[in-house]
C-alpha positions in Angstrom: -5.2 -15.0 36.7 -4.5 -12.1 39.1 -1.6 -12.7 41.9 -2.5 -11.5 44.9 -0.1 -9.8 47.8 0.0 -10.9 51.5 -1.9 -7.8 52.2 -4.9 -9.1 50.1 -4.8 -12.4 51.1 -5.0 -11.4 54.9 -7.8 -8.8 54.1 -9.5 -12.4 52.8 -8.6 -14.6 55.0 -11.9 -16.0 55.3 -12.2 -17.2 52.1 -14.9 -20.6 52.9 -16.4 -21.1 48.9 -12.7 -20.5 47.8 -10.5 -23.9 47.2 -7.9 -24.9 49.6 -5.8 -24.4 46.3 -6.9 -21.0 45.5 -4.5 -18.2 45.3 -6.6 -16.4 47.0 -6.0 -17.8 50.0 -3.1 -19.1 52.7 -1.8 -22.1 51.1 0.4 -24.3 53.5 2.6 -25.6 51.0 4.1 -22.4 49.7 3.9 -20.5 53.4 6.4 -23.3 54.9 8.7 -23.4 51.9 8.9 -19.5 52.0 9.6 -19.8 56.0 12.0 -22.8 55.5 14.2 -21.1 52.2 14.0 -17.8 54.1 15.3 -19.2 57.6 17.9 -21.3 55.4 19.3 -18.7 53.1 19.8 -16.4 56.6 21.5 -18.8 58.5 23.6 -20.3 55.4 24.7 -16.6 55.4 25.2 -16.0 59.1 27.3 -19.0 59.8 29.6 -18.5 56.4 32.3 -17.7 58.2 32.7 -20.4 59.9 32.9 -22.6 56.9 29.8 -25.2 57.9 26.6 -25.5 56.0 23.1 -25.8 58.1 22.9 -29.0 57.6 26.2 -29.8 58.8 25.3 -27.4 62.0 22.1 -29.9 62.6 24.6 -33.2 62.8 26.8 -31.4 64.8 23.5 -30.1 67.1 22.0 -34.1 67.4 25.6 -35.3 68.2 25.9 -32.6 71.1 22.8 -33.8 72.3 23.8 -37.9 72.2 27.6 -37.4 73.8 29.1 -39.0 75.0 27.9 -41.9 73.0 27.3 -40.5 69.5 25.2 -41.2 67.1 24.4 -44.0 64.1 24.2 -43.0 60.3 21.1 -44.4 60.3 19.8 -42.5 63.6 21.1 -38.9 61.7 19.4 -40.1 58.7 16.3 -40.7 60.3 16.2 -37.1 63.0 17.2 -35.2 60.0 14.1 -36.8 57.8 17.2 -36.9 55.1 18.6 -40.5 53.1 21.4 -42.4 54.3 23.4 -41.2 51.3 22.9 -37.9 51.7 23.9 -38.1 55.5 26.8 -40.0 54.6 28.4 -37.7 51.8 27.6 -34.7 54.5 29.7 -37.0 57.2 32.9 -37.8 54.7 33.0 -34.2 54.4 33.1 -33.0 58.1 35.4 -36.2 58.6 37.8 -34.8 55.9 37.0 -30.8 57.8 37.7 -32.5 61.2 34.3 -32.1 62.8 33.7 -35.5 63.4 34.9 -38.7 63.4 33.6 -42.1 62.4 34.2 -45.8 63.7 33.2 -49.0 63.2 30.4 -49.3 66.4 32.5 -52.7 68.1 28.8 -54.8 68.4 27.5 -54.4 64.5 30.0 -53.9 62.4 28.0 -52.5 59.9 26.8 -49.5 61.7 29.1 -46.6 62.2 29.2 -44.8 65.3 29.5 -40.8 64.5 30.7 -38.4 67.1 32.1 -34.4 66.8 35.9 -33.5 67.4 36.9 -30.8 69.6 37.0 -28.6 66.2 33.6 -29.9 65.6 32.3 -28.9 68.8 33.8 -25.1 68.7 32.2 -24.8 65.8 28.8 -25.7 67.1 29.3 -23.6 69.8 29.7 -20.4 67.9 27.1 -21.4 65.2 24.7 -22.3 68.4 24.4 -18.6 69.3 23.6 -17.4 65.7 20.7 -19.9 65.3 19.1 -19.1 68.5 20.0 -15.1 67.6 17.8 -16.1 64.4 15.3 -18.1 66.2 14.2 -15.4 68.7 14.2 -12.6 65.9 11.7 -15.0 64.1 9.6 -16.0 67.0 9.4 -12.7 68.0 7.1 -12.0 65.4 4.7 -14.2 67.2 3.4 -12.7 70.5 4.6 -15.2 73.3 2.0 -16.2 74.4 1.6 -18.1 70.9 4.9 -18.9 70.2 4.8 -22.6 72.0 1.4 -23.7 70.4 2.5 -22.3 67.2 5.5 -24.6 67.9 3.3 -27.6 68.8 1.0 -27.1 65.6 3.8 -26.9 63.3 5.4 -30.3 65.2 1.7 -31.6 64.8 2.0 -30.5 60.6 5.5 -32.1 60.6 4.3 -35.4 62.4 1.2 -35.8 60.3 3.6 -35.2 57.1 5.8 -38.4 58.1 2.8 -40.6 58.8 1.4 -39.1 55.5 4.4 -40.1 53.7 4.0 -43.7 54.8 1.0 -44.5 52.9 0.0 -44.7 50.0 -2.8 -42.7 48.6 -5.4 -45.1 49.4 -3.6 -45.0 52.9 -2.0 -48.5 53.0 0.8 -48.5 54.7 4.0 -48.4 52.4 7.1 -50.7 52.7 9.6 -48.7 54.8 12.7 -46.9 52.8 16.0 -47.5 54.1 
């Protein structure tokens, strides 16, 4: 089987008697693992020097936007699309770093209330600028006047991935994972 370029596939784009699996054509699976590992790899380098991983920059981004309060475990889990324990290894580790600190939350004692440090917030700050650096060098690929509804389609693709992820394949709905 021949592997064809992104210059062949856009000369085809219009490809109706071809599969939605063909390699002949856009396929969205691949496109948005490409984008994602590409933006990743970037930023993983960018913000090197400051010693934080990206997804220790997107805990410290939601806690900035919950302060004062903070934010559950469960709540980072869930904004993040990531598991618990996952969420929770990242956390001991920016506890140990001193980028945030955990407590008991006083009215359920089983949820623990995350918030950032100082540290944690300097950190944010300076890793803040880079991400939106790489952001606008991204979206400026896009002419701006597409740039929000390519936004809005790819938050209607992430939505419809969730729900998707909720059923089963005869679409049932599946017993929620915690």
């Amino acid at each position: 089987m021949a592997l064809y370029t992104a210059r062949d596939m856009m000369a085809n784009k219009n490809l109706p008697d071809e599969p939605l699996d063909s390699p002949k054509r856009r396929r969205l699976p691949p496109l948005l693992r490409r984008c994602w590992y590409g933006l990743n790899q970037t930023f993983r380098r960018r913000i090197a020097h400051l010693a934080i991983t990206p997804d220790q920059f997107t805990i410290l981004r939601n806690l900035q936007e919950r302060e004062p309060e903070g934010m559950t475990q469960y709540e980072l889990a869930t904004i993040m699309t990531s598991d618990p324990n996952t969420i929770s290894s990242l956390l001991k580790r920016m506890s140990a770093a001193g980028l945030v600190k955990r407590k008991r939350y006083e009215t359920d004692r089983r949820a623990m209330q995350v918030r950032s440090t100082t540290n944690g917030t300097r950190l944010y700050e300076e890793a803040r600028q880079i991400a939106l650096d790489l952001q606008g060098h991204l979206l400026d690929k896009i002419p701006e006047a597409r740039r929000e509804q390519f936004l809005a389609d790819l938050e209607a693709l992430a939505d419809a991935a969730i729900e998707a992820s909720r059923k089963t394949k005869d679409g049932a709905d599946t017993p929620e994972l915690k």
